[in-house]
C-alpha positions in Angstrom: 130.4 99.7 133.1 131.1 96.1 132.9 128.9 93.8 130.2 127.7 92.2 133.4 126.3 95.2 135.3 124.5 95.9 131.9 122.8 92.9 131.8 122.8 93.2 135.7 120.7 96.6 135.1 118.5 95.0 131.7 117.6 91.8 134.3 116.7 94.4 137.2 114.5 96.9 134.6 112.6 93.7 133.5 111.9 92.2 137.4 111.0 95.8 138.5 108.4 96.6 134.9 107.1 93.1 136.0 106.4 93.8 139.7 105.2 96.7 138.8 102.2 95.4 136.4 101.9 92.5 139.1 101.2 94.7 142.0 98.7 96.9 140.1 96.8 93.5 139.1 97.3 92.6 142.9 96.0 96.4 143.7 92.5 95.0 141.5 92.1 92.5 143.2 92.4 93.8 147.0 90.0 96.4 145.8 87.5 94.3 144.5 87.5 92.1 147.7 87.0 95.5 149.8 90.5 96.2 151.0 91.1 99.8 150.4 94.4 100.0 152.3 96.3 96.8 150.8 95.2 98.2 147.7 96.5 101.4 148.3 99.9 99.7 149.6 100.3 97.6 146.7 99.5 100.7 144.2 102.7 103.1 146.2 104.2 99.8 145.6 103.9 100.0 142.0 105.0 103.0 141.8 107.8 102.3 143.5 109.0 100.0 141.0 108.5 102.4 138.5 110.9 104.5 140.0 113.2 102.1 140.3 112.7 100.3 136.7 113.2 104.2 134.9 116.1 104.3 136.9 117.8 101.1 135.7 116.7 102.0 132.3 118.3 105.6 132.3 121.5 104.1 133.9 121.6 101.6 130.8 121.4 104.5 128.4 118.1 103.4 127.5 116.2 106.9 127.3 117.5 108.5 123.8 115.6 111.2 121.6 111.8 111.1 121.2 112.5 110.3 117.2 114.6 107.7 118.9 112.4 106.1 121.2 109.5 106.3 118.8 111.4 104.7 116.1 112.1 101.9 118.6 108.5 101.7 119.8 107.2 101.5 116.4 110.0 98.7 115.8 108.7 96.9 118.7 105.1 97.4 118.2 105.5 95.9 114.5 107.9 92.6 115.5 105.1 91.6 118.3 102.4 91.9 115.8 104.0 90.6 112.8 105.9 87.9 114.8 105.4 87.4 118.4 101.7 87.2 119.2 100.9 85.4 115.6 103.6 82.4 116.8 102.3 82.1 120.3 98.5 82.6 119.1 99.2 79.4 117.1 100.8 77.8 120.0 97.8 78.6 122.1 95.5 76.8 119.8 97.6 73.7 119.5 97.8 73.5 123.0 93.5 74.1 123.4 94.4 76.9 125.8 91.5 79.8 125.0 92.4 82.0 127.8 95.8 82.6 126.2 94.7 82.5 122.3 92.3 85.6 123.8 95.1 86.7 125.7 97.1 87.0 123.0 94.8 88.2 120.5 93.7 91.0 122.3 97.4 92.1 122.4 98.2 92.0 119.2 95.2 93.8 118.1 96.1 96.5 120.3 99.7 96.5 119.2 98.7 97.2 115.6 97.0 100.3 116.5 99.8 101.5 118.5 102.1 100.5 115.3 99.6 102.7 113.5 100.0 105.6 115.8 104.0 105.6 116.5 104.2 105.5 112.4 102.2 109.3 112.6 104.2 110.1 115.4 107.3 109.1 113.7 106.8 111.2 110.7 105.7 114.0 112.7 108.5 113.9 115.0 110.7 114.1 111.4 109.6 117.1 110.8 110.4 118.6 114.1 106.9 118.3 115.0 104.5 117.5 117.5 102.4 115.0 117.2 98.5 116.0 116.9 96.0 113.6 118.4 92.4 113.8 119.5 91.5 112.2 123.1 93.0 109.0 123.5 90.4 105.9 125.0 91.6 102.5 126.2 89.5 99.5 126.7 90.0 98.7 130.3 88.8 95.0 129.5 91.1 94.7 126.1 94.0 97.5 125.8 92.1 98.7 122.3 93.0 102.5 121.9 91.0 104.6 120.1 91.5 108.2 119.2 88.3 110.3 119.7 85.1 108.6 120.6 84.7 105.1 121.5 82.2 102.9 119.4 79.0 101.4 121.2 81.0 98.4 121.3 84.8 97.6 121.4 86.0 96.0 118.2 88.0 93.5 119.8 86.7 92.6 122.6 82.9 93.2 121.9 82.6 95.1 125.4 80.4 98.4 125.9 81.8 102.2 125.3 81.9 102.5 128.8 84.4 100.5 129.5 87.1 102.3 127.5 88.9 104.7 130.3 90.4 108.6 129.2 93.9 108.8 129.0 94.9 111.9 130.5 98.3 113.8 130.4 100.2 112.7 133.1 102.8 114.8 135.4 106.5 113.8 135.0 107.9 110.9 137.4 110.9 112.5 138.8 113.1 109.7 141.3 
């Protein structure tokens, strides 16, 4: 494979993630303004995407072992909370813009729990061991995840326990 049809394959995994996480916002919206079916178009939409993003990122060799991929995740998780969101929260607050300082802070709080959670997975996954975890909750409003119960209130966001959504197991995606 040429160095261009690599970065041909990285560009395509990024516009599909991205249409992906579009359409399910655009999927929200329909539904909120009562239209079940463009909803439900832009949703197999999504999904579509998916597909087709997993399969760009397979052809790239992106998909290595779970100690692997967790090792990366926990790399990733840590340089967007230790570097990314701190330098554009700043930037947000220079520039006055709220929505993106909450944006952003939201984010990164998240990001340190999943740090938090890839480092136990990591040194599970070490010892050729699965990792043990309680339910899982997300905060539909801010991304905070919380193993076992929710609080009354969200820590980050300040919302109510009953917007924090189960995470159940999910079947395999096969393209």
């Amino acid at each position: 494979m040429t160095d261009q049809s690599t970065r041909n394959l990285n560009e395509a995994f990024k516009g599909e993630s991205q249409a992906n996480r579009r359409y399910l916002a655009f999927a929200q919206q329909a539904e909120e303004e009562g239209l079940a079916d463009v909803a439900r178009l832009f949703r197999a939409a999504a999904e579509s995407e998916t597909i087709h993003a997993l399969n760009h990122l397979k052809a790239m060799d992106g998909v290595k072992t779970t100690r692997e991929n967790v090792a990366d995740a926990l790399k990733g998780e840590v340089d967007e909370s230790d570097s990314m969101y701190p330098m554009f929260m700043d930037q947000a607050k220079r520039d006055a813009n709220n929505k993106a300082l909450t944006s952003f802070f939201w984010a990164n709080e998240a990001e340190k729990i999943h740090a938090d959670f890839y480092e136990r997975a990591l040194a599970a996954v070490k010892q050729g061991n699965d990792l043990k975890l309680g339910k899982l909750y997300i905060c539909v409003v801010c991304g905070h995840t919380v193993e076992g119960t929710p609080l009354d209130k969200c820590p980050t966001c300040g919302e109510g326990a009953d917007k924090f959504k189960l995470v159940e197991l999910k079947p395999r995606l096969e393209p």
